[in-house]
N, C-alpha and C positions, 0 to 999 in steps of 0.2 A: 464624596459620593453620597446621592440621600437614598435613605431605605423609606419607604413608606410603611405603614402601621400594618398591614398585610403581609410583607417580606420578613418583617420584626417580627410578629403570630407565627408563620410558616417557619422562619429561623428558630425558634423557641419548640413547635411542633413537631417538625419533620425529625430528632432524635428520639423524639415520643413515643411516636407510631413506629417508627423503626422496627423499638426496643420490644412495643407491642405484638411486632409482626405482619402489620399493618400499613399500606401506602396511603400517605394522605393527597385525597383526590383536588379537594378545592376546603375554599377558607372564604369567606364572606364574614364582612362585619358592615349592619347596617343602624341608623340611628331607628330606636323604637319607643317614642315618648322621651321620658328623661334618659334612660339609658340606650345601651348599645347591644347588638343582638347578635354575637357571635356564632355563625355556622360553619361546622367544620362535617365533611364528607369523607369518610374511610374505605377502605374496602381490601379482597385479597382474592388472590383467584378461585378461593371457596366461595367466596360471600362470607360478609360479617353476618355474627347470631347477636341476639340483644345482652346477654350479657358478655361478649366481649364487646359492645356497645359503652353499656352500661360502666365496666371497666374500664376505659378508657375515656367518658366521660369522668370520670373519678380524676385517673391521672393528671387529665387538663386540666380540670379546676383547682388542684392544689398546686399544679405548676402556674397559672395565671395567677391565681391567690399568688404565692411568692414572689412574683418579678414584677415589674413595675410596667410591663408591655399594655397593661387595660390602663395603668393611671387610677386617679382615684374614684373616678365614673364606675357605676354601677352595672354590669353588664346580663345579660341574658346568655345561658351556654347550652345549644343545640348539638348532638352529634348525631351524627345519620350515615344512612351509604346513600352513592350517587342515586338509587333507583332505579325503579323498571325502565325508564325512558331513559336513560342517562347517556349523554353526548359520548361521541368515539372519537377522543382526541390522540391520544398516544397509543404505540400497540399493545402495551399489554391490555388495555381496555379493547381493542379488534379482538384480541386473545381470549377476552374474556366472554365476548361474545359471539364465539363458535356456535352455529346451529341456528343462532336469532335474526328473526327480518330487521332489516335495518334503511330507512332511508338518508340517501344519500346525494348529498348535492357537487356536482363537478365544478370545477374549475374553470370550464368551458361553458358554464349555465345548465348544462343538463342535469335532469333529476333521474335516480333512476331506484329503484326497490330489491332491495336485495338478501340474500340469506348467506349471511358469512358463513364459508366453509374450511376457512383457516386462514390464518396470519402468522406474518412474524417481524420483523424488521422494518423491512422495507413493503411490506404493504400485503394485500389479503387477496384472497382466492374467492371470489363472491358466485353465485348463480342469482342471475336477474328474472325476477319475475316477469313473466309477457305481462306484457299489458291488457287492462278489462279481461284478463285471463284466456287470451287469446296466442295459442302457441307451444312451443315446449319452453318451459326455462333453460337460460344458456347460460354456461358457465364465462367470467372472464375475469382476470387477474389485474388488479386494481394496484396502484402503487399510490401512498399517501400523497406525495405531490400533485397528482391527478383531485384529490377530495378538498372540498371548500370547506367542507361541514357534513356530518353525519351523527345520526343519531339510531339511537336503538327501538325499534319499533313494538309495542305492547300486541302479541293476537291472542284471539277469543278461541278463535275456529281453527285453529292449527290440525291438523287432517291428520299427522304423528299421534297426535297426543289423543285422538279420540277413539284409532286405532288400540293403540295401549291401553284406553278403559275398557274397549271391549273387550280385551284379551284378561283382562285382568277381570272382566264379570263372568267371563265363561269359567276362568280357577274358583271365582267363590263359588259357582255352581254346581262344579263338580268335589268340592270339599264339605263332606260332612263332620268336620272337627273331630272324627276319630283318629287316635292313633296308633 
């Protein structure tokens, strides 16, 4: 059986992050000049901070340093999280993004825009935006075998979150820092 240079990383990683506390999301090694540019994507259902980042870039470099997995090639070592847009391949990643607009491509060609309202297993509880904003949003229950591909959609204007500034400018107004 052949392992490719990515299963051999991932095999070497995945006790890594384990031990970190941390799932390793994806693993990319690309050529960058003379050397090789390894990126590695972490994450938990907090979200990583930079220095458990930071920390666990540490770990991998002295575990690559030690093993013979880079060879004697010169490499570049990247750790990051998936990101604000980051695909929604498995559920805990649907899990992870509870509350987020997300588009979504069927299996049957259709595309459709959605706000995950829970997951679990076997697939998520979405309300679909109407279209050109035309309508009520409707709820409906999405099973992964139905999704081709989905990703997590970045908004600016989210109507929640501008609610919550204003609520949050009415307390600074009424607090004169005594107490």
């Amino acid at each position: 059986m052949s392992t490719t240079h990515t299963d051999r990383l991932r095999a070497l990683l995945e006790p890594l992050a384990a031990q970190a506390g941390l799932d390793l999301e994806d693993v990319k090694v690309t050529r960058a000049g003379n050397r090789r540019q390894v990126q590695i994507d972490v994450d938990t259902d907090g979200g990583v901070d930079m220095d458990t980042i930071a920390e666990f870039s540490r770990v991998v470099g002295e575990a690559l340093d030690a093993s013979d997995v880079m060879g004697d090639e010169p490499y570049l070592l990247e750790v990051g999280s998936p990101g604000a847009e980051r695909p929604l391949v498995l559920p805990r990643h649907w899990q992870r993004a509870e509350g987020r607009l997300a588009k979504i491509h069927l299996v049957d060609g259709g595309e459709i825009v959605a706000r995950v309202l829970e997951a679990d297993e076997d697939g998520a509880l979405v309300e679909v935006q109407p279209v050109k904003g035309r309508g009520r949003p409707k709820e409906r229950r999405l099973e992964y075998a139905e999704v081709a591909r989905a990703r997590v959609q970045v908004e600016f204007n989210r109507k929640d979150d501008e609610q919550l500034l204003d609520e949050a400018a009415d307390f600074d107004e009424g607090d004169d820092g005594a107490e």
